[in-house]
C-alpha positions as CSV (number, residue, x, y, z in Angstrom):
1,X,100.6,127.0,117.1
2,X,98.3,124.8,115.3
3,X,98.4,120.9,115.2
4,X,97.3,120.7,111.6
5,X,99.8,119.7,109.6
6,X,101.1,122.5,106.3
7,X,100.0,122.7,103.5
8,X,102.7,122.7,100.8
9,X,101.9,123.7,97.0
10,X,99.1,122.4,95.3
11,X,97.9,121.5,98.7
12,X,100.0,119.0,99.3
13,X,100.0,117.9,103.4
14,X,103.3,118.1,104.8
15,X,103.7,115.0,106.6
16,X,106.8,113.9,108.4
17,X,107.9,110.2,107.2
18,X,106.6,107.0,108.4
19,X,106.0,103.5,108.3
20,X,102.7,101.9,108.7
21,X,99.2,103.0,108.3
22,X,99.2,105.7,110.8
23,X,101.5,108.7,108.7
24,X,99.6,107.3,106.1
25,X,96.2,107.7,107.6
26,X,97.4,111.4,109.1
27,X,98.4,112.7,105.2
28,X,94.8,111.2,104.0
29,X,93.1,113.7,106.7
30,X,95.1,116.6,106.0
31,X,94.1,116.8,102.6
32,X,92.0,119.9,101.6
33,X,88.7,119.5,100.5
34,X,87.3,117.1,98.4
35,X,91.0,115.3,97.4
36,X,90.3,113.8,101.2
37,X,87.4,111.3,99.8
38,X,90.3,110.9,96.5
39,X,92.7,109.7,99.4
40,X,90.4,107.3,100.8
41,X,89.2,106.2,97.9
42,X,92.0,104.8,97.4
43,X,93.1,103.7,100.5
44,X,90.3,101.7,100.5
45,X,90.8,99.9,96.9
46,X,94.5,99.4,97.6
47,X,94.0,98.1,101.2
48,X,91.0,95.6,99.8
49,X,92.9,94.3,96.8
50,X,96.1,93.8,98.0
51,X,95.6,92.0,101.8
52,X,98.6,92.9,104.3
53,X,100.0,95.9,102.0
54,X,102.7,97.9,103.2
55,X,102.4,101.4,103.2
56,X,104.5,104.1,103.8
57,X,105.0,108.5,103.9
58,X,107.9,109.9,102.2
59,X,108.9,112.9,100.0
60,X,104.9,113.7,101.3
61,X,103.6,111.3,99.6
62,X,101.9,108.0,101.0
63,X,103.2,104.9,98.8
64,X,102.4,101.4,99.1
65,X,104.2,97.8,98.8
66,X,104.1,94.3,99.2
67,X,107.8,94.3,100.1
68,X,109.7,97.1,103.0
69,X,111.1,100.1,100.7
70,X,109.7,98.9,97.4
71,X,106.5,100.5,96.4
72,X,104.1,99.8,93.4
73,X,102.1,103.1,94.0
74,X,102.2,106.2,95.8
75,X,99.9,109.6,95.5
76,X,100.2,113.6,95.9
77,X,97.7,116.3,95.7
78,X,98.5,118.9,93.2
79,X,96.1,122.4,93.0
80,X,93.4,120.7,89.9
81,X,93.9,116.7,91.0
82,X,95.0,114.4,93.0
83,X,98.0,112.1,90.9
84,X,98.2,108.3,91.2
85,X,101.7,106.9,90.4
86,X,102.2,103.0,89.1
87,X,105.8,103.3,89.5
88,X,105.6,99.9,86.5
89,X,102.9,101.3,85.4
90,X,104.1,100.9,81.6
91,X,103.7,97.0,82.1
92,X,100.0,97.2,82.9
93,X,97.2,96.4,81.1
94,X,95.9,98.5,79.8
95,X,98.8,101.3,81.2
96,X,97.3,103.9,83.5
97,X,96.2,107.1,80.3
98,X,98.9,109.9,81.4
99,X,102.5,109.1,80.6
100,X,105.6,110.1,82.2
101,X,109.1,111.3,81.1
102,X,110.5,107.4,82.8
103,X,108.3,104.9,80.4
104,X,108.1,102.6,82.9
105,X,105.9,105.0,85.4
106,X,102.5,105.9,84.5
107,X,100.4,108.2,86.0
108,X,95.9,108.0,87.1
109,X,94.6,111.3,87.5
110,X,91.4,111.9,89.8
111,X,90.0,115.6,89.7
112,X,87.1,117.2,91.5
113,X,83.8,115.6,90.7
114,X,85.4,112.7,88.7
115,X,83.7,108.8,89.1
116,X,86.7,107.1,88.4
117,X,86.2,103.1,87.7
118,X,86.8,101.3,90.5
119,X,86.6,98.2,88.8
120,X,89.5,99.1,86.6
121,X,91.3,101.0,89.1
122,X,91.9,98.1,91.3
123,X,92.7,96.0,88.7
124,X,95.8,98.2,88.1
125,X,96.6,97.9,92.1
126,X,96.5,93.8,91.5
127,X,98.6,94.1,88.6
128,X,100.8,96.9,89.5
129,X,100.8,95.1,93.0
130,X,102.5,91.8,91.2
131,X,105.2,92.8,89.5
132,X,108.9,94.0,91.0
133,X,108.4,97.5,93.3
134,X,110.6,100.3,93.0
135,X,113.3,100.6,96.1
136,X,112.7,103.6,97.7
């Protein structure tokens, strides 16, 4: 038996949900490869631009909020990239580039060997981080 958690498709870690910064924390080190640095990455952006964020694991995802159970942003690894969610993404600006069947989320995608802008990147997390999260 090994204490590591599964890996689910795409590589997606299997972790159990939680509150806090722990689960979140445990999903971050079970992800394969180079989507790890992704993870903390942004962990670190979203943690430095919005001071006392919530976070959160659930559906294997880790999501984070300024109020319990309502979330401006979550992530998931998928095989190619790892996908940010703005859950109001539509209302940023400028909107994250990859739309989504609801017009009101947007998507960030970060693939292997990508230098995403961190400048602009956490300017989303302050706006996305202002506006009314989603109750999850």
């Amino acid at each position: 038996m090994t204490d590591k958690p599964v890996l689910l498709s795409g590589g997606n870690p299997q972790i159990p949900k939680g509150y806090g910064d722990e689960p979140v924390q445990a999903y971050i080190v079970a992800m394969p490869d180079w989507k790890q640095a992704v993870g903390r990455w942004i962990d670190k952006i979203v943690t430095k631009t919005v001071p006392g964020v919530m976070k959160a694991v659930k559906w294997n995802s880790p999501f984070y909020g300024v109020e319990k159970d309502h979330y401006f942003l979550s992530f998931h690894c998928f095989d190619r990239y790892v996908k940010v969610t703005f859950l109001n993404g539509g209302a940023l600006d400028p909107p994250p580039p990859v739309t989504s069947k609801y017009p009101v989320v947007r998507y960030f995608h970060i693939h292997e060997g990508d230098e995403p802008d961190e400048g602009q990147f956490a300017d989303w997390v302050k706006q996305a981080s202002g506006l009314p999260g989603e109750k999850m």
